[in-house]
N, C-alpha and C positions, 0 to 999 in steps of 0.2 A: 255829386255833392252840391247842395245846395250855397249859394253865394253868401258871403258875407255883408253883402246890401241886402240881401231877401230876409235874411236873417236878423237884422237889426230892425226891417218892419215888422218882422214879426212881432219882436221881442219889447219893442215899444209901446205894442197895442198893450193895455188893461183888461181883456176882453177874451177868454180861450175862444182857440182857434178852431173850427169847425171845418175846414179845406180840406185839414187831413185825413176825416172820414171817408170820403171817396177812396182815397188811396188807402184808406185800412183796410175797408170792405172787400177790395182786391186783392193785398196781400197778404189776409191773415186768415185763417180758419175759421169758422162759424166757434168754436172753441173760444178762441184764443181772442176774439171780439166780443164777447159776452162778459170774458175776464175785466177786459180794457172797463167795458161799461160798469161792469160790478167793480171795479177801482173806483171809478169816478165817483158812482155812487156812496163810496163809505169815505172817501177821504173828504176832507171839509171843505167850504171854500175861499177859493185864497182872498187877499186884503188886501187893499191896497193903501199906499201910503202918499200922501200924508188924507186922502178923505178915513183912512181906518185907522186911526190915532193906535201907537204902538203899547201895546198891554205887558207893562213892568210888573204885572203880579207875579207872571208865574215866570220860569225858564225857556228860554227858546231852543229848538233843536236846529243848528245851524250847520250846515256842509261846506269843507274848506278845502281849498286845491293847496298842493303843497308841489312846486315842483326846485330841480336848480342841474345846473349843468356846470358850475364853477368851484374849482378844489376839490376838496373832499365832500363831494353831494351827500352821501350818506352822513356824515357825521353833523353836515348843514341840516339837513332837514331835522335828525333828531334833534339838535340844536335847538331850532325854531318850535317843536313842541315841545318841548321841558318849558320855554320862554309863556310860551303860548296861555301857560296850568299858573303862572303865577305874575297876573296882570299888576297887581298892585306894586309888584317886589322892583318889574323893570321898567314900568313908566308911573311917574310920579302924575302924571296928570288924568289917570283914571278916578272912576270914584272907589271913596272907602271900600265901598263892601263889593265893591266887581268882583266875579267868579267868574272861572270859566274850566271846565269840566272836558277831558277827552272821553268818550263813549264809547268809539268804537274807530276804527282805521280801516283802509284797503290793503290791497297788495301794493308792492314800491313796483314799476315799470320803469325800463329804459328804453325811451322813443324819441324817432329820428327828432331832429329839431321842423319844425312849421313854421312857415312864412317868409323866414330867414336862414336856408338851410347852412350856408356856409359857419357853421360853429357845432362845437361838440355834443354829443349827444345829450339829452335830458333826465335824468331821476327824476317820472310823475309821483303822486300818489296823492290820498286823499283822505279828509278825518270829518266823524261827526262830534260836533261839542255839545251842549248846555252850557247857557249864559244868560245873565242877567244884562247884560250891557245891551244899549240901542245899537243900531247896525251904524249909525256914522258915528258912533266913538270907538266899537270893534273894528272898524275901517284902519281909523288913526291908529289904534292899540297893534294892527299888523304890521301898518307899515314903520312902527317903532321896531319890534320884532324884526323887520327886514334890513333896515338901518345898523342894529346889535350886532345881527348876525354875521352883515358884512357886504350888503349890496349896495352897489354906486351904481348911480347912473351912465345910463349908456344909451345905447339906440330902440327905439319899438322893436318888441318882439330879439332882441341880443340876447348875449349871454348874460346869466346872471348868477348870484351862491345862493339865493334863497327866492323865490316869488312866494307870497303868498294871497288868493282870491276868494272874497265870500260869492257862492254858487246858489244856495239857497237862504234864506232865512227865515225860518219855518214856511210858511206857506203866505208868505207877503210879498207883494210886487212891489219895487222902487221904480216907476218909470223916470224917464229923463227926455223931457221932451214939451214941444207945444203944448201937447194936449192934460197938461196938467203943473200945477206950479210948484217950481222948487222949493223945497223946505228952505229956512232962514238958514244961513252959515256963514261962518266966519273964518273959513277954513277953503280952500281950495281941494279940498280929496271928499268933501259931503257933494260937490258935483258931479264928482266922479261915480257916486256908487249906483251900478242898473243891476239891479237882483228881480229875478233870477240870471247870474251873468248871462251876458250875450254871447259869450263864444262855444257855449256848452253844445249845440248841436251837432258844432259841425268839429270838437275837438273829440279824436278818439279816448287822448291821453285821460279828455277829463269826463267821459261816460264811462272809459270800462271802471276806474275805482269808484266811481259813483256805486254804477253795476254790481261791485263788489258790497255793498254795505245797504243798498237800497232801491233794487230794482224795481220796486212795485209803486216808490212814490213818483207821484203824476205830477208834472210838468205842469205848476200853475197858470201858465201861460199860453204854452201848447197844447196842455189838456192829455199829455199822455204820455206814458211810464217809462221810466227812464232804460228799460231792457227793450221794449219797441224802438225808439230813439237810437239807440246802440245797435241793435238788429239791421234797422235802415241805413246806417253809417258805413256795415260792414260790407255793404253793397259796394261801398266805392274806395274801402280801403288799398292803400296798395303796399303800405309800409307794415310789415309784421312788427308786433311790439315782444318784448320780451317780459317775464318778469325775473326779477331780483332778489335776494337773499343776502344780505352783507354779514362777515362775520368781521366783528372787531379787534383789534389788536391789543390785544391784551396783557400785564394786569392795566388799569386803570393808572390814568398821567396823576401826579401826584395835586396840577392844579385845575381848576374849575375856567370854562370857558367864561363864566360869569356867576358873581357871588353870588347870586339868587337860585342857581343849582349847582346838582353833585357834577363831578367830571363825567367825561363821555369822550369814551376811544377814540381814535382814527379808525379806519378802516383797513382791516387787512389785506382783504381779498372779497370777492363778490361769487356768486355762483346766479349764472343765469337760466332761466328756461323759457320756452314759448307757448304762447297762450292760443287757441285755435282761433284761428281767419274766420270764425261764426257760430254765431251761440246754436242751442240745441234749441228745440222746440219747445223748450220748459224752461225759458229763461226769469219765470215766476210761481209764485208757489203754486200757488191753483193752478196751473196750465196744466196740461200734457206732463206728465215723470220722464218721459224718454230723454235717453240721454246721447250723445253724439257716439258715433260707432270709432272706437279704437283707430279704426285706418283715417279718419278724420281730422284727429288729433296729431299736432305737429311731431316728428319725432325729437324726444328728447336726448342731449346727450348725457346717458348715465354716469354717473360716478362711484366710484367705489370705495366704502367704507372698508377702513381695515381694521380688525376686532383683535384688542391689546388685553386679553384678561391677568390681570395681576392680582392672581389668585389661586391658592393652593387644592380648589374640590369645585372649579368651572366643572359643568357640561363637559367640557370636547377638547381643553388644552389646559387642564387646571394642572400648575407649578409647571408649566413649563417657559414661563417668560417670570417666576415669581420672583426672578434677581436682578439688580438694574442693567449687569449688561447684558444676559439675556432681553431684555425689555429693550434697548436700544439697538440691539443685534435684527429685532423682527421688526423696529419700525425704519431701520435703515433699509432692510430689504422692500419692505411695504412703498416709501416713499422711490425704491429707485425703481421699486415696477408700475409704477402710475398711479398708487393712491392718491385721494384728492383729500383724505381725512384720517384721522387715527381714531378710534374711539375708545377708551382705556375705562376700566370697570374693576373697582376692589370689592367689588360682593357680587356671589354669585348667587343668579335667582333662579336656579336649578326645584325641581321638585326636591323637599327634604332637604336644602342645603343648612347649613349651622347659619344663626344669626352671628352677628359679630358686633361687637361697640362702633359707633362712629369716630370715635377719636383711630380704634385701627383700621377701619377702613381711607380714611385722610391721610395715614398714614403709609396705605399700600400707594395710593395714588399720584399724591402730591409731589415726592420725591422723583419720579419718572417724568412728570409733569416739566418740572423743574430741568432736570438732565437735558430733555428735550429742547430747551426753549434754549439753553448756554452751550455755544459754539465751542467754547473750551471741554465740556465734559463729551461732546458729540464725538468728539477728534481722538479724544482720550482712551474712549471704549473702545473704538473699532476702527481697523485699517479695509480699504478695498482690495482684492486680489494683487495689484500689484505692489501692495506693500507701501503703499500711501492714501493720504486722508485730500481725498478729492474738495476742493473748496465748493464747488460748486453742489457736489450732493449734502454736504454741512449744512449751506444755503438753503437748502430747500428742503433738509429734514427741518430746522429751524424755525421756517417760516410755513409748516405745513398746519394747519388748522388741526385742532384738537378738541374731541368732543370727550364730556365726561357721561360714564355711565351709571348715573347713579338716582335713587329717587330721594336723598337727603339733601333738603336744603343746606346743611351743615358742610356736606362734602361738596357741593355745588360750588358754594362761596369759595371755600378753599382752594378745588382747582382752578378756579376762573382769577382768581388773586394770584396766584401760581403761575399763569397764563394760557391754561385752558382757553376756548373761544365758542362753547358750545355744552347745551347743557341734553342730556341722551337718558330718557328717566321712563323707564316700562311700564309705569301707575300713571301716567300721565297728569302728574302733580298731587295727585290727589294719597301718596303716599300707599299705606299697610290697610285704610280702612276696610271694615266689611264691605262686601261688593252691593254696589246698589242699582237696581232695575232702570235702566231704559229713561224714559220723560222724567219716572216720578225721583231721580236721582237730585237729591239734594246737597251742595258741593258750601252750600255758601257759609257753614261754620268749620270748614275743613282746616286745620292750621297748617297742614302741608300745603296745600294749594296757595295758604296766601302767604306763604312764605318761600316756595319756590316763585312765584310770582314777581316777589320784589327781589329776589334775587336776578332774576334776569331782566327785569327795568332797568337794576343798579349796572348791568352789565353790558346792555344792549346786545345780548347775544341770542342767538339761534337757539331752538327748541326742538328735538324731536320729542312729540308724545305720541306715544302708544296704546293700545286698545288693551285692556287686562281684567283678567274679572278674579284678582287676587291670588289665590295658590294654581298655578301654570296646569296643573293637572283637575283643577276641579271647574264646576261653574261649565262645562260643554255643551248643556241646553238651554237654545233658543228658540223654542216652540214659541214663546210668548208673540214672535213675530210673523207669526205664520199668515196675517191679516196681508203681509206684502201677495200673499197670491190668490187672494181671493179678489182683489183691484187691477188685476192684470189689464181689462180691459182701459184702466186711468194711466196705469203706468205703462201703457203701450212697449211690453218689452222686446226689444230686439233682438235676443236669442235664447231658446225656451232652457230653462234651469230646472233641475230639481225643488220641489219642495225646501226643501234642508239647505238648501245650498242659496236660494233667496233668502229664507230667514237669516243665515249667518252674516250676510251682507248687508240687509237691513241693519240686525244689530249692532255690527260695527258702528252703520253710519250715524246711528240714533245716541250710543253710547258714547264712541267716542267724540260724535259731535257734541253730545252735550256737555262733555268735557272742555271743548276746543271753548263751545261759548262762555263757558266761565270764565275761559283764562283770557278772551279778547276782547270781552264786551265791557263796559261799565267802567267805572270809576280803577284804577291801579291798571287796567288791562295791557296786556300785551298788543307790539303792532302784529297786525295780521301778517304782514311780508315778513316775521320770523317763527314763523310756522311754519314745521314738517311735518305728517300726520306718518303713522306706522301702525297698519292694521291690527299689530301682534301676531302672524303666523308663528303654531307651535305654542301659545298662550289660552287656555280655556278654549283648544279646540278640537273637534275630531279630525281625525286622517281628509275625510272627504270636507269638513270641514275648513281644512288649510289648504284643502287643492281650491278648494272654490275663490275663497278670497286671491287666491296666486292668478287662476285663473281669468279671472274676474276683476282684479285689483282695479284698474282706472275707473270702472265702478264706482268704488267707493268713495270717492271725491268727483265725480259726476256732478254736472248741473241739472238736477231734477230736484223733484219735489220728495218726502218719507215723512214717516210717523202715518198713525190713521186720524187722529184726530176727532173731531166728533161729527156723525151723522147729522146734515142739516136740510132742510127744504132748501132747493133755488130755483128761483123761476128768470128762463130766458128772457132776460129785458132785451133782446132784438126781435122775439116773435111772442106780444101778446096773444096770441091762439093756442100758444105751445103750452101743454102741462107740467107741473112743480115734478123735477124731479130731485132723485135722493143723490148727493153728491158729497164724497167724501174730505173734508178738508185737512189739509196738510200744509207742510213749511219747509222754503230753501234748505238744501241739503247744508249743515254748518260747515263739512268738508269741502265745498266743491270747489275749485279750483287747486287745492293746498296742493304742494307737490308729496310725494311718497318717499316713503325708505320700507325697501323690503327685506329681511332679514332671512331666507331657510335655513343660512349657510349650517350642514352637519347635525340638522335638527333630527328628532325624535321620530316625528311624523315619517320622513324619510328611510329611517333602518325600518320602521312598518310597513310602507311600501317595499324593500327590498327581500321582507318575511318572505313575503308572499309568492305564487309561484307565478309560471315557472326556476325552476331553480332557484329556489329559496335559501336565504342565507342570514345569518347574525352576525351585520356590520358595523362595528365598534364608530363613534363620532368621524374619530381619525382614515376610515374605509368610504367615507358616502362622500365623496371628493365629486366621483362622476354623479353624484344621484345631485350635487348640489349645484352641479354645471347646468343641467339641464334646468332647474327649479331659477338659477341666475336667467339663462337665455331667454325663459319666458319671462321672467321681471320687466327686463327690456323692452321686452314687446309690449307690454303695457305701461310702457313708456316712465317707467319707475327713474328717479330723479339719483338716488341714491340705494346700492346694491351694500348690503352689510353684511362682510366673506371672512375668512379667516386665512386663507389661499390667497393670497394676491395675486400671483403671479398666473395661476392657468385660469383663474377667475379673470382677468384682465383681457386673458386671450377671448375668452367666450363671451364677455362685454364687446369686443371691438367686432367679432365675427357677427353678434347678433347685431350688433350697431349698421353692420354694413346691410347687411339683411333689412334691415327694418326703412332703409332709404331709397332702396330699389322702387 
């Protein structure tokens, strides 16, 4: 790892650094060096300050490190972004018309502490804005934010409830230094500011969410992309980082942490997973599509969703929880055999199932919701074997997280007010509309989307969305993607597929990714760290179909390149002799990294695998127990985050079996 003296020369020059050619030339592919140049080539070049006076016409796109290791970290950071969106509201000494716009976010990591190891771990993460404000009064404007929040001073490099760093600012350099004069100030913290920060090379915490949101932009200083940077880092890592999920505690505190916004949870609980010790060979769009082989990727430890339908014409358990103390009877068993979640559903999205009003579907749910959440009704409904009410299992049904399953924003609000902690929606926000194709899907008049959308801002809660191409039985062809196999040689694949079975994979990732971009990019968006993605298995797809995606699943949130994009010339700017070849452009998978939830448990697909011979048979939902063990065990092995069963109990068992399996 390179010194943090080497580092500060660097980062003081005005001037991209040309040194680290040598060192690319050896460890990067003739490939993946022509990418480096064709970045360099299209991105602009940087500014420096104060000889390139700062341009207030337009918006700048700026990168912000958001870390905190004190109290409630989660609920600090979101904190500091709600703070962040309304500069005028919390410091009086901005100007009138300051904006500032969240874009887009990373994933939330938890990593060791640096520098100063003796204190608690850290909650990183990282956000891009739009703003109109100069960089030394957005200085001041965070470190007011930091102040709000709750940070006192302490020691270099301590503990703290909120840090917050400008990383880039658009493509400007602040040096600080000899070789250039400091801007006029009147302030003590306009000394302070060296953009692009100086500790960005040698901090993992603050490349990998960089990584997450903008791998391809080039290091104005360094001259080179922020996934190379990260790649080279990984060399000398030694601390695994994890990343985070926080669900909040829900309903919402009746006061505001600060008048200028709505309230915002504590946090209930967190669910952690690990991120692989090294990116893939496609850690940018144009690179290489290959993606890192399963056995690479750390193992996760899965959890098990348990499926509460309170509903009279489910699939596979309709009216048999449809009373509340049936309903607390399964989720006390569910919670004392190791669920990590409950997910409760008043509509069932069965092929041909009956619509029903939203007012009775809030009404199947909310009640149970409620029962759940009050230690009095818990104790009330059901005794343990010995004829008493265990305090300790009360505890922990109580306090187990509760996802809803529903795609109305209507019932959403409802459970999450109720004390749901998680919103489980199979249209992936996008509601009942007609299904719409691939790229050309257009989401942005959708009212569902944007109304589930500010539902879960108002909540701070977790998202599973789902892959669905509308009526679960229709919609099964995806020839459109068939272009995934004719670029085999781009996407360098590591184990040969069917036809059919790459199209469907494509799909997903195109579809559902363009789903996922709506809901996390741009103005209202969701943070990225409360994103689950779910393929859909059994949802517009065929038998081989759903073995692929199961098969296949880590796949689908792969760090590679998809879509085809359009045929261009490009000529090797490392070998003027070489001829313009035809290369196909493509874009970051939107999925990749998200963690999964895999659902087979009792599905359709399954009694047609059991049709068939030998020994064929017609196995009712309640029969494919063993056919959904097996379809769990592999989940696992592709390191699926969350298993969504109806069976806790011997589903638990074949979690932990394949668990152990998978660490050997």
């Amino acid at each position: 790892m390179p010194s943090s003296e080497n580092i500060q020369v660097i980062q003081s020059s005005v001037e991209p650094q040309v040194a680290e050619d040598h060192e690319l030339n050896l460890t990067l592919s003739s490939k993946e060096r022509a990418l480096i140049e064709g970045l360099r080539q299209r991105q602009p070049l940087f500014k420096v300050y104060p000889r390139d006076a700062f341009d207030t016409s337009d918006l700048a796109s700026v990168a912000i490190a958001i870390g905190s290791n004190l109290g409630d970290s989660c609920r600090n950071i979101e904190f500091a972004l709600r703070l962040l969106e309304v500069p005028t509201k919390v410091d009086w000494s901005c100007p009138e018309d300051a904006q500032i716009t969240i874009t887009d976010t990373s994933f939330l990591y938890e990593t060791a502490p640096m520098y100063v190891v003796d204190q608690p771990k850290f909650y990183n993460a990282a956000c891009m804005i739009k703003t109109n404000m100069e960089p030394y009064k957005l200085l001041e404007f965070l470190k007011v934010i930091e102040n709000t929040v709750g940070r006192v001073p302490t020691f270099r490099n301590g503990p703290r409830a909120i840090d917050l760093d400008i990383l880039f600012y658009d493509r400007y350099v602040f040096p600080h230094g000899d070789d250039w004069q400091s801007p006029p100030t009147n302030t003590g913290d306009r000394n302070k500011l060296i953009v692009p920060h100086i500790g960005i090379p040698e901090r993992e915490f603050v490349l990998r969410p960089l990584n997450d949101m903008i791998p391809e932009f080039i290091h104005p200083t360094l001259n080179l992309p922020l996934w190379y940077l990260l790649k080279k880092l990984l060399k000398y890592s030694n601390d695994p980082m994890s990343r985070v999920i926080p669900f909040p505690h829900l309903p919402l505190p009746s006061t505001s942490l600060h008048p200028a916004i709505p309230p915002i949870p504590n946090t209930l609980t967190t669910w952690t997973y690990p991120v692989p010790s090294r990116l893939s060979s496609s850690s940018s769009s144009s690179s290489s599509s290959s993606s890192l082989p399963t056995s690479d990727i750390p193992h996760t430890h899965t959890r098990i969703m348990a499926t509460l339908n309170v509903t009279p014409d489910s699939f596979s358990d309709g009216n048999q929880h449809y009373n509340l103390t049936d309903g607390l009877s399964y989720i006390r068993n569910a919670a004392r055999d190791g669920a990590s979640i409950v997910d409760m559903g008043g509509y069932s999205t069965r092929p041909g199932a009956i619509d029903i009003p939203i007012d009775e579907e809030i009404n199947r749910v909310v009640p149970v919701v409620q029962a759940m959440r009050s230690p009095d009704v818990v104790k009330s409904n059901f005794n343990d074997e010995s004829g008493t009410v265990s305090d300790d299992l009360v505890s922990q049904i109580v306090d187990t997280p509760i996802s809803v399953d529903t795609f109305r924003w209507q019932v959403a609000q409802a459970a999450l007010n109720a004390g749901a902690n998680c919103i489980n929606d199979v249209y992936g926000f996008t509601g009942t509309s007609p299904f719409q194709s691939g790229e050309k899907a257009d989401w942005s008049d959708n009212e569902s989307l944007k109304m589930m959308k500010q539902v879960a801002r108002r909540f701070c809660c977790p998202v599973v969305l789902m892959h669905s191409r509308g009526d679960a039985g229709k919609n099964k062809d995806y020839a459109e993607y068939d272009y995934v196999n004719d670029i085999g040689g781009a996407r360098e694949v590591k184990v040969a597929k069917s036809r059919d079975a790459e199209n469907v994979l494509e799909g997903v990732r195109v579809e559902l990714g363009h789903k996922i971009k709506s809901v996390v990019l741009g103005p209202g968006g969701l943070r990225r760290w409360m994103i689950i993605a779910d393929p859909g298995i059994g949802f517009s797809k065929t038998v081989q179909g759903n073995l692929a995606l199961l098969k296949y699943s880590q796949e689908i949130v792969a760090d590679m390149s998809i879509g085809i994009g359009a045929l261009n010339l490009k000529f090797d700017l490392l070998c003027p002799h070489c001829k313009a070849t035809l290369f196909i452009e493509q874009y970051p998978n939107p999925l990749r990294g998200l963690p999964l939830l895999i659902g087979t448990s009792r599905k359709s697909f399954l009694g047609e695998i059991l049709a068939q011979s030998p020994a064929p048979r017609k196995a009712q939902p309640k029969e494919r127990g063993y056919a959904t063990a097996a379809a769990v065990g592999y989940a696992v092995q592709q390191r699926a985050l969350v298993v969504r069963v109806h069976d806790v109990q011997p589903m638990m068992d074949v979690v932990k079996v394949a668990d152990a399996l998978g660490r050997v």
